[in-house]
C-alpha positions as CSV (number, residue, x, y, z in Angstrom):
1,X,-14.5,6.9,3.2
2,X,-12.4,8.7,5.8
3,X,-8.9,8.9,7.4
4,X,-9.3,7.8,10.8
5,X,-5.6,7.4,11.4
6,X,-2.2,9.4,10.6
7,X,1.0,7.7,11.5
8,X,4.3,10.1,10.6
9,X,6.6,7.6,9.8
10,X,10.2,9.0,9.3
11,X,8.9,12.2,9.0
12,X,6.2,11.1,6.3
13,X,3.6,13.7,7.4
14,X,6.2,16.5,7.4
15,X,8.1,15.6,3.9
16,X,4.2,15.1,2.7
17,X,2.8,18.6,3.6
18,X,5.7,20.4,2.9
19,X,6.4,19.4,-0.7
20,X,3.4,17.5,-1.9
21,X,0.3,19.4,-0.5
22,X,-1.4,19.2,-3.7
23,X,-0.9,16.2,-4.1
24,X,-1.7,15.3,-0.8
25,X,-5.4,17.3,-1.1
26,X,-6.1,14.5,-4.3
27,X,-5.2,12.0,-1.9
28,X,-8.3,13.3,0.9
29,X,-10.6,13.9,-1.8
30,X,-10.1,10.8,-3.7
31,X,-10.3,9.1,-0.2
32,X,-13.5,11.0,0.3
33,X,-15.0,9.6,-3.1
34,X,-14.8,6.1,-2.1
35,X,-17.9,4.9,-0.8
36,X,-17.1,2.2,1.4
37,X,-20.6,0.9,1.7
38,X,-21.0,0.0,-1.8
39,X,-18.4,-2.2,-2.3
40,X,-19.9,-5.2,0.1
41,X,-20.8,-8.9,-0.4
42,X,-22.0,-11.7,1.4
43,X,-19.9,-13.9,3.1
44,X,-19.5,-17.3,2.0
45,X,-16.1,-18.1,4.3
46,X,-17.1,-20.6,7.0
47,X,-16.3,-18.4,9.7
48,X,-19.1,-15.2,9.2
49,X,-21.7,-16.9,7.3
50,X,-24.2,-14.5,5.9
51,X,-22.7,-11.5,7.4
52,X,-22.1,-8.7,5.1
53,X,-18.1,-8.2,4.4
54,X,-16.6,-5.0,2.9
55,X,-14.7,-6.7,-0.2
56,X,-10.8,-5.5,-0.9
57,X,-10.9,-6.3,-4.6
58,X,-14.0,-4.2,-4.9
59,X,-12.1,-1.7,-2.7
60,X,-9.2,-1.2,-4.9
61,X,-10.7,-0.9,-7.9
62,X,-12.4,1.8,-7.0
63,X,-9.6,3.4,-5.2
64,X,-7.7,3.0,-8.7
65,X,-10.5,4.1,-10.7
66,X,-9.9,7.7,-8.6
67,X,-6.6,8.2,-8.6
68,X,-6.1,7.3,-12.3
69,X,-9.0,9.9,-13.0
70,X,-6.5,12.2,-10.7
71,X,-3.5,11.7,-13.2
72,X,-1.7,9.4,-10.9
73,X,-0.2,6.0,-12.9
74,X,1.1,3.1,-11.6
75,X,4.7,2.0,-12.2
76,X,6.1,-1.4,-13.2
77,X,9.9,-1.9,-13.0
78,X,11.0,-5.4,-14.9
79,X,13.3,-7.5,-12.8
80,X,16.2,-9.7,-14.0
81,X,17.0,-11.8,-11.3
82,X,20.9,-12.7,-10.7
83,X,22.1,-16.4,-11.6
84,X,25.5,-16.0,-10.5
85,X,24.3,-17.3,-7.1
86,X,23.6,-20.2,-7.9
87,X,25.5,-23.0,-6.5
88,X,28.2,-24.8,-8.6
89,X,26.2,-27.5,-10.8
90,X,22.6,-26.2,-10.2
91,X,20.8,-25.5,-13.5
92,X,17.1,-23.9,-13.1
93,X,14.7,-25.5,-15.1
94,X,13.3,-22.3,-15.8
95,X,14.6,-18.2,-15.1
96,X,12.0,-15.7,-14.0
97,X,10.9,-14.3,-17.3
98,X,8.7,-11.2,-17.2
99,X,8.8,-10.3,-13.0
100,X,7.9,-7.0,-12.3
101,X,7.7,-4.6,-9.0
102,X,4.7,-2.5,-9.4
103,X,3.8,1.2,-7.2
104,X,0.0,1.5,-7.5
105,X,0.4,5.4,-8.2
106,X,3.3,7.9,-8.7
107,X,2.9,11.4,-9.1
108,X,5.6,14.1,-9.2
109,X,7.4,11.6,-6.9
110,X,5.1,10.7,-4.7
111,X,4.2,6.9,-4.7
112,X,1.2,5.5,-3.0
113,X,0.4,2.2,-2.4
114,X,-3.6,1.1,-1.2
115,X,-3.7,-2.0,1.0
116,X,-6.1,-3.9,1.9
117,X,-3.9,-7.4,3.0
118,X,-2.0,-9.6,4.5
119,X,0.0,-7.6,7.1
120,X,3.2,-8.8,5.1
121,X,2.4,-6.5,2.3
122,X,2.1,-2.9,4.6
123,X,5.7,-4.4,6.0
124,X,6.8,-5.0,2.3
125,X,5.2,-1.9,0.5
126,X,7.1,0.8,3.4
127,X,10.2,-1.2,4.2
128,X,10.9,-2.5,0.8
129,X,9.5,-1.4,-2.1
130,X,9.3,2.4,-1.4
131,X,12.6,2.0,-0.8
132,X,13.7,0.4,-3.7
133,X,11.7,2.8,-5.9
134,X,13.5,5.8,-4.2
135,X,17.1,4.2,-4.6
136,X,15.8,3.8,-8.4
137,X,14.7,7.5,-8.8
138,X,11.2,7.0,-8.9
139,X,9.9,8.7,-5.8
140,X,10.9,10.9,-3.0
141,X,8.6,10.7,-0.3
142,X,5.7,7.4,-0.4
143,X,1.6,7.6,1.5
144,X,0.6,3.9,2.5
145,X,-3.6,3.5,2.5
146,X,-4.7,0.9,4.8
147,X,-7.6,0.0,6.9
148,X,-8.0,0.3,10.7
149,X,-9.3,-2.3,12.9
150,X,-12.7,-1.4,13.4
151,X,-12.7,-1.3,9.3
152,X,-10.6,-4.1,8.9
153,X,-12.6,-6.4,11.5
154,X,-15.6,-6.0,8.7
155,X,-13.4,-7.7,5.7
156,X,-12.6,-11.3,5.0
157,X,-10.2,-12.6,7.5
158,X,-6.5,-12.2,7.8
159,X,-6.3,-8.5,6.2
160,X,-4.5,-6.7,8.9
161,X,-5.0,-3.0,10.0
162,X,-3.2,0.2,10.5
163,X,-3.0,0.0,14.1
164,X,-1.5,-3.1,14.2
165,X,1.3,-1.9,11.6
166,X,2.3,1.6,13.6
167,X,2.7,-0.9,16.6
168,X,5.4,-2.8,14.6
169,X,6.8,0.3,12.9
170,X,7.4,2.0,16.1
171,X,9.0,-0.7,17.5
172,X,10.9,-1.8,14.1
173,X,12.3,2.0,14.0
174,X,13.7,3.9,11.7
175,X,16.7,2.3,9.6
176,X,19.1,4.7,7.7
177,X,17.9,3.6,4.1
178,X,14.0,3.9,5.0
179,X,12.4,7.0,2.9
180,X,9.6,9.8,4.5
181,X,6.0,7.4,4.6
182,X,2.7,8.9,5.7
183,X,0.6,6.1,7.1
184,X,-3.3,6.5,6.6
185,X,-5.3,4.3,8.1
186,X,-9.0,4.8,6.3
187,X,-12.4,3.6,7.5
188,X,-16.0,3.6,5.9
């Protein structure tokens, strides 16, 4: 695969090249490894039948398969979600046991995340999670994977695209609590 895209978002690219550019030299050669081509199936949706669809599942697990041969690991953080907001007289039948929020890969404090979604999860992996993982002292700086159209427009429907995403992130801005997030948007 290739980047086709870079979006500096909060000074991502900067923050990335200046303190992670070994890191950042996995990230293109793992990118590199992934053949796009093999990881393709025939479409059973009702909407392209027949026509050959590069498959996300297939996608990620060979994304993971490179950066865990890289060193990177992924990192789960257990939630315990708060009761004391419950109203007066509301009793659960059941509390979240076991939730988690998972990074895909951290390295020396850089977290990546690979997505090939729903649009909500780009939105959620930059604007939430990194975040959260950076107030927790996990990373420092984060490098979002996603497709661009052209790539994207070859996948199921409804997984949204990198161009799409610097559109809203542009136009969102840049909040005082967001952390440094290179955008890559990757094609076959």
């Amino acid at each position: 695969m290739i980047i086709a895209g870079i979006y500096s978002f909060n000074g991502g690219q900067e923050a990335v090249e200046a303190r992670y550019a070994a890191e950042f030299g996995e990230i293109n050669r793992i990118i590199a490894a992934v053949d796009g081509e093999a990881h393709r199936k025939v479409s059973k949706e009702k909407t392209m039948p027949g026509k050959m669809l590069y498959k996300p599942s297939s996608l990620n697990k060979a994304f993971r398969a490179e950066f865990e041969a890289s060193g990177w690991r992924k990192h789960k953080v257990l939630c315990e979600y708060p009761t004391d907001f419950y109203v007066s007289g509301y009793k659960p039948e059941t509390l979240s046991r076991g939730a988690f929020r998972e990074m895909d890969f951290i390295k020396n404090r850089l977290g990546v995340e690979v997505q090939f979604g729903k649009y909500a999860f780009m939105v959620y992996n930059v604007c939430a999670k990194m975040t959260i993982f950076n107030k927790m002292g996990l990373i420092d700086v984060g490098v979002e994977i996603v497709p661009v159209k052209a790539f994207a427009d070859g996948m199921s429907t409804g997984v949204s695209y990198f161009e799409q995403f610097v559109w809203d992130l542009q136009h969102r801005g840049v909040a005082d609590i967001d952390i440094p997030v290179l955008i890559l948007g990757v094609a076959a």
